[in-house]
Residue, then its C-alpha position, 0 to 999 in steps of 0.5 A: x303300721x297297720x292299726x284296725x279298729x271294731x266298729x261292731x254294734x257292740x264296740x260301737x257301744x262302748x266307744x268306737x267312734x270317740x277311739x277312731x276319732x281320737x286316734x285319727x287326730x293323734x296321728x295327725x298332730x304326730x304327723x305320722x300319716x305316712x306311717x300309721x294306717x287306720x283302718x275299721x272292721x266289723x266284728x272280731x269276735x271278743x266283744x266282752x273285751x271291747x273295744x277291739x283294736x288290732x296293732x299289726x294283728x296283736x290285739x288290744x283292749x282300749x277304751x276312750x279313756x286309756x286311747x290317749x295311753x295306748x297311743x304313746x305306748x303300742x303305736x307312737x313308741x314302736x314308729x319312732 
């Protein structure tokens, strides 16, 4: 599973790094590193609804306060 995310100035704004940086920690402690590749991008051209994150190529609205739901719902979920 491939799992992208903007680090554009305007995500970066609104969190990009605490999502990366969370989301890098879940996997680990899932012990998914074989399974989950996490990935940035600049710009993906939908800044109003950033923070950008693409699963697969289907993409995501996330915040850092809906990171933790997300995980369980479009990445835990789907590579079990």
């Amino acid at each position: 599973m491939k799992v992208v995310i903007c680090i554009g100035s305007s995500c970066h704004l609104k969190g990009s790094r605490q999502i990366v940086e969370r989301l890098q920690a879940l996997v680990q402690e899932k012990g998914l590193e074989d399974k989950v590749e996490l990935g940035g991008t600049f710009c993906m051209g939908d800044c109003v609804n950033g923070v950008n994150v693409t699963v697969d190529g289907v993409k995501h609205s996330v915040s850092p306060e809906t990171v933790d739901a997300f995980f369980e719902k479009e990445i835990l979920a789907k590579v079990q």
